[in-house]
C-alpha positions in Angstrom: 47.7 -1.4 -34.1 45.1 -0.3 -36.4 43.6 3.3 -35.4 40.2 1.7 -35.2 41.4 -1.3 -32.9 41.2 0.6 -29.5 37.7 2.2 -30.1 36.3 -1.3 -30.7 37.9 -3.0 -28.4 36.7 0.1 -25.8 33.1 -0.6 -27.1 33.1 -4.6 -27.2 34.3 -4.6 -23.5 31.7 -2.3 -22.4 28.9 -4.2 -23.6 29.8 -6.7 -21.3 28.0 -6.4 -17.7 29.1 -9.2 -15.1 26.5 -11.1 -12.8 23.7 -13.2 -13.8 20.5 -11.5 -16.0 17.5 -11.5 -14.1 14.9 -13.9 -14.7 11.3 -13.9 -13.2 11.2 -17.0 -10.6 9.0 -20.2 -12.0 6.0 -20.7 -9.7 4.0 -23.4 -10.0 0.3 -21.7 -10.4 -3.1 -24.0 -10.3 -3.9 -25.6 -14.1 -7.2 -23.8 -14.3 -6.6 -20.2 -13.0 -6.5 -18.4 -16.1 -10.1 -17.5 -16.3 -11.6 -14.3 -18.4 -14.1 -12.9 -16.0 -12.4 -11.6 -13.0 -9.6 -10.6 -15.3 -12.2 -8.0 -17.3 -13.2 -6.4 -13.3 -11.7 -2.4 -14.0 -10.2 -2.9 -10.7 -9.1 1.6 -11.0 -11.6 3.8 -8.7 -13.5 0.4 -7.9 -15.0 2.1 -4.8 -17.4 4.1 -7.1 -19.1 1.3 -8.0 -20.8 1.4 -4.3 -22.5 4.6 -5.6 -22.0 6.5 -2.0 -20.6 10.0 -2.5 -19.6 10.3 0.9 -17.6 7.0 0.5 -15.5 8.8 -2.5 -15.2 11.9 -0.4 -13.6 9.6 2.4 -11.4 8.3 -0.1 -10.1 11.0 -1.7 -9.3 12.6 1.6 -7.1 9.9 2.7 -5.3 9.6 -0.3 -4.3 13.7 0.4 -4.0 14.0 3.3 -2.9 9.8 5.0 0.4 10.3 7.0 1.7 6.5 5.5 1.3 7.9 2.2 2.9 10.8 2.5 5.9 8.4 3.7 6.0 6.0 0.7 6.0 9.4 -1.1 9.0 10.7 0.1 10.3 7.2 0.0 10.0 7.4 -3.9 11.3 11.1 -4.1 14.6 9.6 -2.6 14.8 6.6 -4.6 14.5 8.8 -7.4 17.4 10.8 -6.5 19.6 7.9 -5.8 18.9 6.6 -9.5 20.0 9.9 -10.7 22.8 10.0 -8.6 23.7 6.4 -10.1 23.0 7.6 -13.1 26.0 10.5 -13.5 28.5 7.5 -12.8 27.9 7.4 -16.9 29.5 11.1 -17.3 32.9 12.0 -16.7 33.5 14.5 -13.8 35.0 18.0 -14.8 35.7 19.9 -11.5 37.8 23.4 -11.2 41.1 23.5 -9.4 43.5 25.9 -8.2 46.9 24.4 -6.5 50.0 25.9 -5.0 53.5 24.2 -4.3 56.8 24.9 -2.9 59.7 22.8 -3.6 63.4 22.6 -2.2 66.2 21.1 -4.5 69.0 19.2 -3.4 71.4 21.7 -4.6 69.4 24.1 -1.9 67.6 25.9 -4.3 63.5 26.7 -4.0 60.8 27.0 -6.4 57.3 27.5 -6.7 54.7 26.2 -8.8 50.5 27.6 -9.0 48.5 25.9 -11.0 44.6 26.5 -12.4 42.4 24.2 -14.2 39.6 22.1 -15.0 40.2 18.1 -13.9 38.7 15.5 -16.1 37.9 12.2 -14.2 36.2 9.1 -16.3 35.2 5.5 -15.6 35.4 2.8 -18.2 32.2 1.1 -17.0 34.2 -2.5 -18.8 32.5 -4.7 -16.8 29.0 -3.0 -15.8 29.3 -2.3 -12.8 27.4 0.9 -13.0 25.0 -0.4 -15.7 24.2 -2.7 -12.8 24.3 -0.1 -10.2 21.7 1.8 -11.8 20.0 -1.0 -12.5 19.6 -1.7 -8.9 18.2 1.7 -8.3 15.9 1.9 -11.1 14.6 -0.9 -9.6 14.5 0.1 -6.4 13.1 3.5 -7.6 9.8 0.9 -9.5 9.8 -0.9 -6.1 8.9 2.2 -3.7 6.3 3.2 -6.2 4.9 -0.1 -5.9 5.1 -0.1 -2.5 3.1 2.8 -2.6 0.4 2.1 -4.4 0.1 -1.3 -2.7 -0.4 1.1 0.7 -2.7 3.4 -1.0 -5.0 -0.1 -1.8 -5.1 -0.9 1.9 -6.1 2.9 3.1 -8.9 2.8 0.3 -10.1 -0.9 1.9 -9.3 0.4 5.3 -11.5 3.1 4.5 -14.2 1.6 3.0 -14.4 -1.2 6.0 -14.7 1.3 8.2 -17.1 3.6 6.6 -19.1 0.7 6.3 -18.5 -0.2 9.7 -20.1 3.4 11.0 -22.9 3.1 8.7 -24.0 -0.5 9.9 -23.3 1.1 13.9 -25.5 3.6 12.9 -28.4 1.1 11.8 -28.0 -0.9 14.6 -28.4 1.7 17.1 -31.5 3.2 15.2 -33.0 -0.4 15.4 -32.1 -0.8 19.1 -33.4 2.7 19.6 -37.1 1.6 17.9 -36.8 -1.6 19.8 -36.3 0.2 23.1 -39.0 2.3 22.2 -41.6 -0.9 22.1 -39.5 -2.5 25.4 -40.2 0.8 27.4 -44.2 0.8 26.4 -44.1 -3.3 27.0 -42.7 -2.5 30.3 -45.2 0.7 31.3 -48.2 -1.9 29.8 -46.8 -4.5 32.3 -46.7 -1.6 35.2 -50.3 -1.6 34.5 -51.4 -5.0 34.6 -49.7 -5.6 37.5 -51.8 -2.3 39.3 -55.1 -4.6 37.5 -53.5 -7.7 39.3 -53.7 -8.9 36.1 -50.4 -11.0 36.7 -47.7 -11.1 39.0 -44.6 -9.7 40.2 -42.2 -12.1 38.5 -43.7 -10.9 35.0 -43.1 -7.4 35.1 -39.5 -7.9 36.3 -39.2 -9.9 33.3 -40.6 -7.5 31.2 -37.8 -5.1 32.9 -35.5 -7.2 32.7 -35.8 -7.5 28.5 -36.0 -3.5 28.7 -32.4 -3.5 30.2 -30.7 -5.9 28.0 -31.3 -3.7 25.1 -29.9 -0.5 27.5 -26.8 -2.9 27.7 -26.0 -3.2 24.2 -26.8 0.2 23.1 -23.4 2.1 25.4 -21.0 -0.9 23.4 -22.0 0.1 19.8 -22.1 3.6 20.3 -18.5 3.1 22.1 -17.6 1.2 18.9 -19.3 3.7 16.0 -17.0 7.0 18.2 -13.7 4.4 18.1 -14.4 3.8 14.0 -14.8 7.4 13.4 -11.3 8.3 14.9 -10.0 5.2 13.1 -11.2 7.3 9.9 -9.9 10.5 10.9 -6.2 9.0 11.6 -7.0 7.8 8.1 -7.8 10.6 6.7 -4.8 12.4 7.9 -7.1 15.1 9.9 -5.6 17.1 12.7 -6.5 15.8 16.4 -8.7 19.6 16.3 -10.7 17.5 13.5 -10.6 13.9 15.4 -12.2 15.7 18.4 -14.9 16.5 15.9 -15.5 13.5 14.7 -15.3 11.9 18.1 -18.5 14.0 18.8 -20.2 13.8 15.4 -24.0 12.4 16.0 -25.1 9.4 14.6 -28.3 9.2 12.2 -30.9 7.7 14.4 -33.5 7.4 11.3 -33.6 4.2 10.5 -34.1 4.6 6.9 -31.4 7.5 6.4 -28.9 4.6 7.8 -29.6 2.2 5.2 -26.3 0.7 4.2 -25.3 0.5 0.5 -25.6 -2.3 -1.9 -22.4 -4.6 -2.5 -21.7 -4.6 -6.4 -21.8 -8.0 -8.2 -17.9 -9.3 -8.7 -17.3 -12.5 -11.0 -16.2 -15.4 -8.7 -13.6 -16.7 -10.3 -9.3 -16.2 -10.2 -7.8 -13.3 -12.6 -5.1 -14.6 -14.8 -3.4 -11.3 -14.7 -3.1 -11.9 -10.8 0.5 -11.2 -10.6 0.7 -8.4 -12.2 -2.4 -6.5 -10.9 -1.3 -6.9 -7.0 1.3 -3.8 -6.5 2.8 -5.7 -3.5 3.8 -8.7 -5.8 5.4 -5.9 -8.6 7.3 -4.1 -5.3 8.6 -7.9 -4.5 9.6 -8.8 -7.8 11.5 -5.0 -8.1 13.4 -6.1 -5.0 14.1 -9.3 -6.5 15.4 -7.5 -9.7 17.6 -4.9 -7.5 18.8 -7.8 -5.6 20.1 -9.7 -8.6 21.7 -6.7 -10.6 23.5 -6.0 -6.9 25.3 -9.3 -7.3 26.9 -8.6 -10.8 27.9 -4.9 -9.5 29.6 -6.4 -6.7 31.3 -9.3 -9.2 32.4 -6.6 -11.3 34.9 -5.5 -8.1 36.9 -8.6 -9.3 38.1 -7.1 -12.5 40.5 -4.3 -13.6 39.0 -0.9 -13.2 40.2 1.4 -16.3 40.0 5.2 -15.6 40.8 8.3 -17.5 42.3 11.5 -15.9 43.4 14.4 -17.6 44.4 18.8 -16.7 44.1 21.4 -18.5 44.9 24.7 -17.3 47.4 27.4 -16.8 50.5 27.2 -14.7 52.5 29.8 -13.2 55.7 30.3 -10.9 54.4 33.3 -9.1 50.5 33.3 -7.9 50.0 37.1 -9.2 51.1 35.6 -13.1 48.7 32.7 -12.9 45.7 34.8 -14.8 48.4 37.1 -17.2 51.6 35.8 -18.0 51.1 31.6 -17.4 51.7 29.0 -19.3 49.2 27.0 -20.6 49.5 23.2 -19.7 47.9 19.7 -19.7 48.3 16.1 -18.6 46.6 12.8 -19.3 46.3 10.0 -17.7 44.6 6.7 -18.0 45.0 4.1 -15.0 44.5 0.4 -14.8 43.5 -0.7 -11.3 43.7 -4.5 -10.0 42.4 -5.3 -6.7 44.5 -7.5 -5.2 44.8 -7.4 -1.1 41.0 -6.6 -0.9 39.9 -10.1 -3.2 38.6 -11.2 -0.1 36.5 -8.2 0.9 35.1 -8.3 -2.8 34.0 -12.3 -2.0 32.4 -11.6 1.3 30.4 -8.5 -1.1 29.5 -10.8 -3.6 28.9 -13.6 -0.9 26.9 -11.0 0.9 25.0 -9.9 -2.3 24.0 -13.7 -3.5 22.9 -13.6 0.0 19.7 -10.8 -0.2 19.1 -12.2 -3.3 18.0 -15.6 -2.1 16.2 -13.7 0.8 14.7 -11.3 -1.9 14.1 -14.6 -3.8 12.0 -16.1 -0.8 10.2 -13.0 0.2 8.6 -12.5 -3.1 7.7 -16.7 -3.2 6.0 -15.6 0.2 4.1 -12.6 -1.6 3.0 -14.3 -4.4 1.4 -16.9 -1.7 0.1 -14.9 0.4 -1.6 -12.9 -2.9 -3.3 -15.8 -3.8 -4.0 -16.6 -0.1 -6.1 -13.1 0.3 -7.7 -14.1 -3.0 -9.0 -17.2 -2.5 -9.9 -16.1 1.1 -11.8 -13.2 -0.7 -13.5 -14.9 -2.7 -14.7 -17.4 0.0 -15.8 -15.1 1.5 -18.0 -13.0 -0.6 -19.4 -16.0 -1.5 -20.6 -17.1 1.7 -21.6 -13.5 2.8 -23.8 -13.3 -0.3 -25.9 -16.4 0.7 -26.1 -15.4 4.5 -27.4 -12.2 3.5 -29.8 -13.6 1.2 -31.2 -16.4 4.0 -31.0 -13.2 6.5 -33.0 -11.4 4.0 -35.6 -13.9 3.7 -36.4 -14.2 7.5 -36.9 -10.7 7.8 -39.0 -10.9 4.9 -41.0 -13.6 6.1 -41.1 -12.3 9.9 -42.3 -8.4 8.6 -44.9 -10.8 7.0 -45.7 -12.2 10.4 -45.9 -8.9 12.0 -48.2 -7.2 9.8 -50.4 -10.1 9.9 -50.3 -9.9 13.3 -50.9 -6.1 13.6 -54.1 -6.9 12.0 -55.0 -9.6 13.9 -54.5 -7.2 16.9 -56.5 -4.6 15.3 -59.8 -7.1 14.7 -59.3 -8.2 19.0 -57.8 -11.6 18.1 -54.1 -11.0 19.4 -53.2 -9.4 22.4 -51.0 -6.5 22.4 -48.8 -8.8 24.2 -48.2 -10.7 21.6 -47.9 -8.3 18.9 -45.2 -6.8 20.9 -43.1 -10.4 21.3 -43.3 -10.7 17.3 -42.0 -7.1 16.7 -39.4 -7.6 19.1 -38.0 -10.8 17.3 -38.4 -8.7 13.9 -36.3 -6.2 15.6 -33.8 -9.0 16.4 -33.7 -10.2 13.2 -32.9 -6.7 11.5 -30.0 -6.6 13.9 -28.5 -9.7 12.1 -29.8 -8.5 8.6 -27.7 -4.9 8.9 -24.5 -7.9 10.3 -24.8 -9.7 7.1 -25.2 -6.9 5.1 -22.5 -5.4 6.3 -20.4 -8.8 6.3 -21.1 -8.6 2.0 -19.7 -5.3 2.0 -16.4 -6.6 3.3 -15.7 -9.3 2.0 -16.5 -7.2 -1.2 -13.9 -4.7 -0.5 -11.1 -7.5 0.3 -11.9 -9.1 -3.0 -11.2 -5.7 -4.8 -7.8 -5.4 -2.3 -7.4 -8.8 -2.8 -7.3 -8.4 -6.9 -4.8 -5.6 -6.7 -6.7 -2.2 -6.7 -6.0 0.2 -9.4 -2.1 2.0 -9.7 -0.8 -0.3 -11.6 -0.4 2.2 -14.3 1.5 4.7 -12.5 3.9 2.3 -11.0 4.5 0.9 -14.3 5.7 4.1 -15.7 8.3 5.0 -13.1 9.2 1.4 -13.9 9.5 1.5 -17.5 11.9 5.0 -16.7 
């Protein structure tokens, strides 16, 4: 055989790698989604664009300091190690030895034998097994960092919703506050007309009556602004010293210094980059790739497995000549291993494999649904919030109007105070669903932003690309 036959025959063989390549799933996507504007939305940092500073510093916190985060972090840190452990499969293992042995002839005679070396043990990766196997974990590796950035999109929405949340429960108590205010002096006015005899009984337990249903509302949203700001100190990762503190952080009863901010403008149409902006659908599709390179590293068991083993080292009939006065010795070995008795257990592998593909397979067909699901939800959404808002906006427009018409009306004796206090009290009303729908905009503007994917792609694509 030609000196140059075994080389290439060593090097044509190992560019084989068993099991199926993987190819990205065909999914039948709407005709017209492919649209430019949403696609152009710089989905990285998109929380600035709400221009609150307190927002960013709520953000940045929980992206420290969020327990769940610091999860998917050590999640990667292990993945990472298991793809460099996969990845010395590719280098031969060289370990130091030192034997002893005692042997008894049949003639009766003894000897003994020391030996010290270095061992030498090699794979012939012939079929790809470990191409796949490290495969696998690269992919797994691109999954977890997926994964994570997927998590750190929800915290930022979480966040945002619930920041929003305490600033709207802060408006609405200062309104209920300034409407209790006019309830308590319609209620000592009605005291006083009923002293006059001016009217009856029944009115000024009516009057009373309207006094108490705002006392009733007030204990529920302060109850529900207290339970949001320990909802944002678990998400900020704080200590329970620092949840205690929030717990009994006041709320800004100015009206004015409560003022929620304004939702940014978002194009209303479907990204075509959709899949690969959403993290969660690039951690499906990393599973789905892991999945299928794990069925051609468990086909791969059906073949011969070559090895190399070798010795080299000194060797020694007495233990106190092994360093001075040994011999010098080798060996070399190369094996050719069949499976044979254990076909069965490789089948029920591969079976077993195929298996968490076509459940890895499904799962991402589910992910890819639900991505467009949350999307077109969003979108909805934002869409509607933006036109209650702006028929909210127009009411309390048009009812301030009515108010300070009627203030002057009171001030020139042609409206009783009566009155003017029954039209401020339905502005009040209406402010209360104003700070609902503005907070309602706000959102559905921050699941839109969730819903197009957030901004880590870039990271996740560089472990990925490793």
């Amino acid at each position: 055989m030609n000196k140059f036959s075994v080389p290439l025959l060593t090097l044509l063989l190992s560019a084989c790698a068993i099991g199926p390549d993987y190819q990205r799933p065909t999914i039948d996507l709407p005709e017209q989604w492919q649209t430019a504007k949403t696609a152009d939305v710089d989905t990285r940092a998109w929380w600035a664009q709400f221009s609150d500073q307190r927002l960013q510093t709520l953000i940045n916190e929980s992206l420290n300091n969020n327990q769940d985060l610091k999860i998917a972090v050590a999640n990667i840190e292990a993945s990472a190690a298991a793809l460099g452990l996969a990845r010395t499969d590719f280098l031969p293992s060289v370990n130091a030895a030192i034997s002893g042995a005692r042997e008894r002839y049949i003639d009766g005679s003894t000897d003994s034998i020391y030996q010290a070396g270095l061992l030498l043990d090699y794979e012939f990766d012939l079929w790809g097994r470990i191409r796949r196997a490290n495969e696998a974990a690269a992919a797994d590796l691109a999954a977890d960092a997926f994964t994570r950035d997927a998590l750190q999109n929800l915290i930022v929405a979480q966040v945002s919703n619930a920041y929003f949340q305490s600033r709207a429960l802060d408006r609405r108590i200062a309104l209920l506050e300034r409407l209790q205010v006019t309830q308590r002096e319609n209620l000592q006015l009605q005291q006083k007309r009923l002293q006059a005899g001016l009217i009856a009984a029944y009115d000024l337990e009516q009057a009373r009556s309207e006094a108490y249903v705002v006392d009733a509302q007030l204990p529920a949203l302060r109850a529900a602004r207290v339970q949001t700001l320990t909802a944002l100190a678990v998400l900020r990762g704080v200590s329970p010293k620092a949840m205690t503190q929030a717990w009994q952080q006041q709320y800004a009863s100015d009206v004015d210094a409560s003022a929620l901010p304004i939702a940014p403008d978002v194009p209303m149409d479907l990204p075509a980059s959709l899949l690969e902006r959403r993290p969660d659908i690039r951690a499906a599709e990393q599973r789905l790739v892991a999945a299928n390179a794990r069925i051609g590293e468990a086909k791969a068991a059906y073949f011969p497995r070559l090895s190399l083993t070798g010795i080299a080292g000194a060797a020694s009939q007495a233990l106190a000549d092994l360093l001075d006065n040994s011999e010098q010795v080798w060996s070399a070995a190369a094996t050719l291993s069949q499976p044979l008795t254990d076909i069965r257990r490789v089948g029920y592998r591969v079976d077993a494999a195929e298996a968490r593909y076509t459940g890895a397979d499904a799962f991402y067909q589910k992910t890819v649904q639900i991505a467009f699901q949350e999307t077109l939800d969003a979108l909805t959404s934002v869409d509607a919030a933006r036109a209650i808002m702006q028929a909210q906006d127009q009411r309390v427009e048009a009812l301030l109007k009515a108010y300070q018409a009627a203030q002057s009306r009171y001030r020139a004796g042609d409206l009783s105070y009566l009155e003017l206090l029954d039209v401020e009290r339905q502005l009040r009303a209406i402010e209360q669903e104003q700070v609902i729908a503005q907070l309602g905009l706000l959102q559905s503007t921050v699941d839109l932003y969730r819903a197009l994917g957030g901004g880590w792609q870039s990271s996740a694509d560089t472990v990925a690309a490793k």
